[in-house]
VMD Tcl script that draws the C-alpha trace (Angstrom):
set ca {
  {19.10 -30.22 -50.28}
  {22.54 -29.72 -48.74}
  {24.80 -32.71 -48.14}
  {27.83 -32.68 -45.78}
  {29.77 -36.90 -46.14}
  {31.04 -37.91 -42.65}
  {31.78 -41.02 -43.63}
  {32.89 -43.02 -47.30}
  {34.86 -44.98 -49.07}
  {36.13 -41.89 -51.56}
  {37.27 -40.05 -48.01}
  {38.17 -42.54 -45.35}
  {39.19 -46.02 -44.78}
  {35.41 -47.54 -45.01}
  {34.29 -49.22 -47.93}
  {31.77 -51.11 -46.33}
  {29.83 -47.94 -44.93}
  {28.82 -43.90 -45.96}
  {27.39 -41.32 -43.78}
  {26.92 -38.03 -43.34}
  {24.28 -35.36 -42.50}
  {21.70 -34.04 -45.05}
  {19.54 -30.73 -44.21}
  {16.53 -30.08 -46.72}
  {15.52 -26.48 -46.43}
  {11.71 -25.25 -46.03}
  {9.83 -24.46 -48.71}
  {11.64 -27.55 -50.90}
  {9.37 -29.17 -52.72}
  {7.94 -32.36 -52.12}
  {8.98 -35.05 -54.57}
  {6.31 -36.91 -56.77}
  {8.43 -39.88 -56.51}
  {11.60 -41.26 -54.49}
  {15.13 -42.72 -55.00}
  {16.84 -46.36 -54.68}
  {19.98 -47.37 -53.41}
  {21.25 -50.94 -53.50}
  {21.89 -50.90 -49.71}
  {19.97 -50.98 -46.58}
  {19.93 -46.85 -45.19}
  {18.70 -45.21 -41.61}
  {17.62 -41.65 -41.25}
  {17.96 -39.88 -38.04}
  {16.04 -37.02 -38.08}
  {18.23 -34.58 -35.88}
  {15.73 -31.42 -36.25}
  {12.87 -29.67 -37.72}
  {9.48 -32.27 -39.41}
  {8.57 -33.28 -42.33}
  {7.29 -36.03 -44.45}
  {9.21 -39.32 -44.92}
  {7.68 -41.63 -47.64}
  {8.94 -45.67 -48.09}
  {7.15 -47.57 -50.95}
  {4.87 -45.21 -51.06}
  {3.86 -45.27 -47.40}
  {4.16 -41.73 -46.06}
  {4.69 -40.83 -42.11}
  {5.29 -37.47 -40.72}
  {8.94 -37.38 -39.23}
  {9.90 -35.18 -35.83}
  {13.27 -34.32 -34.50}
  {14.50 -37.96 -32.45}
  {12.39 -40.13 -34.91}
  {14.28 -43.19 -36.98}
  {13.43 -44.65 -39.78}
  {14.66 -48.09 -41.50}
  {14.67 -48.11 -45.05}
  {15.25 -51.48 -46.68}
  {17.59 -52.31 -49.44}
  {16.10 -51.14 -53.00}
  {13.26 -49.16 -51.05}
  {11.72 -46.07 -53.40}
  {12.06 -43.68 -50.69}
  {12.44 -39.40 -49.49}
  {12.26 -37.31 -47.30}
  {10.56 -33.80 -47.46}
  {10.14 -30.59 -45.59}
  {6.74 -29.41 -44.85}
  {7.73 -27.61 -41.50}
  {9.00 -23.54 -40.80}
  {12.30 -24.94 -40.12}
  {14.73 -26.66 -42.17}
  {14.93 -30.68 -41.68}
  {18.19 -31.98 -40.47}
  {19.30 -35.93 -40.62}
  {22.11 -38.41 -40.04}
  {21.78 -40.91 -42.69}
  {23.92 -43.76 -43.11}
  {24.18 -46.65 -45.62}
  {25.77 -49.91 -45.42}
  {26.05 -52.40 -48.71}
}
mol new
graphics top color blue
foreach p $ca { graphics top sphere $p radius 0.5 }
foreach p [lrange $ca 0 end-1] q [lrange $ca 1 end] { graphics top cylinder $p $q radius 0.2 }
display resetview
């Protein structure tokens, strides 16, 4: 997975809110289990499909799609599609 920060505390004035723009490439494999944060997140799936998975519930994600992922959440996202997934993510403590 590729990362590019928009948005954080350790680059800009906000402390209260990160974001950027994470691409996952195709043919990444599909995690057996997710990650936490302590803050509420939002994915914005900007192109490509995949998989997105929330406490175990799993959905398949298109280009345009949002999903809400509450604070302390075991969640991913994974590629399963011939193009690589693109998202806006952005987390607020």
């Amino acid at each position: 997975m590729q990362w590019w920060t928009l948005v954080s505390g350790d680059r800009t004035a906000s402390n209260q809110l990160t974001a950027g723009i994470a691409e996952i490439p195709v043919g990444a494999d599909i995690p057996e289990r997710g990650h936490t944060h302590d803050a509420a997140e939002i994915y914005f799936f900007i192109s490509g499909a995949g998989l997105m998975s929330v406490n175990g519930e799993i959905a398949r994600v298109l280009a345009g799609d949002t999903v809400f992922i509450p604070e302390g959440a075991e969640h991913f996202a994974a590629n399963d599609g011939p193009e690589p997934l693109r998202l806006f993510l952005c987390i607020c403590p």
